[in-house]
C-alpha angles and dihedrals in degrees: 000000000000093000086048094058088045096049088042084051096046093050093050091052090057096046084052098043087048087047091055096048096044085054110043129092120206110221117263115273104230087218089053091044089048096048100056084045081058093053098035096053088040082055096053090043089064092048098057086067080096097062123090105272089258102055093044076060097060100045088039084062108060087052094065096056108123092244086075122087112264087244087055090059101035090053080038081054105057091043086055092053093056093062120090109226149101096239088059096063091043083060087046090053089050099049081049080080098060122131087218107092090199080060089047090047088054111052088054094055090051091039085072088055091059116107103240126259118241128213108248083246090060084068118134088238089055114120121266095262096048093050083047092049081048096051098065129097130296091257089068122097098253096066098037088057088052085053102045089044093055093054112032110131 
């Protein structure tokens, strides 16, 4: 009879300790948490490769605001640079201007994928003499003034 009631106690004891288990929800881990915002905005970053270039722009842009996590803008980053437009570049000066190195980095990486900008002088319908000054190498004055024009802060 005794070893009845302790079998019968122990198993109760089980059944209580699996219910328990089954039942309880540790408390969210804010890394975990932060990581699947990080996936689930990169994630939404490459699906908004769909949408018309100014309005990638304007959702590109929220996410490089500083409250998102470094791995959010820099992702936010390369999808701007693969945008044609000078309002782009005008996003990639500003993230220049991170205070996450990884963002900076970036953006310097991406910033030798841009097509380059041309003076107004470098046109196709320029005279001879100007697409000839153009031509030259990158040490002349036409193309230093592109590139210092493209990234001027």
């Amino acid at each position: 009879m005794r070893r009845r009631i302790l079998w019968a106690g122990l198993a109760a004891l089980v059944g209580g300790a699996v219910v328990v288990r089954l039942l309880y929800r540790p408390p969210e881990d804010a890394h975990e948490r932060m990581h699947a915002e990080e996936a689930q905005a990169q994630a939404t970053i490459d699906s908004l490769a769909q949408l018309p270039p100014q309005q990638q722009l304007r959702e590109l842009e929220r996410y490089l605001a500083l409250q998102s996590p470094i791995a959010v803008r820099t992702a936010a980053v390369e999808a701007i640079a693969r945008i044609d437009a000078p309002e782009a570049r005008a996003l990639l000066r500003e993230s220049l201007r991170d205070f996450a190195s990884p963002v900076r980095t970036r953006v310097a990486e991406m910033a030798t994928r841009q097509p380059r900008e041309t003076p107004s002088n470098c046109s196709s319908t320029a005279s001879p003499t100007t697409i000839q000054r153009c031509a030259k190498p990158p040490s002349t004055r036409c193309s230093r003034s592109a590139t210092a024009a493209r990234w001027a802060l």
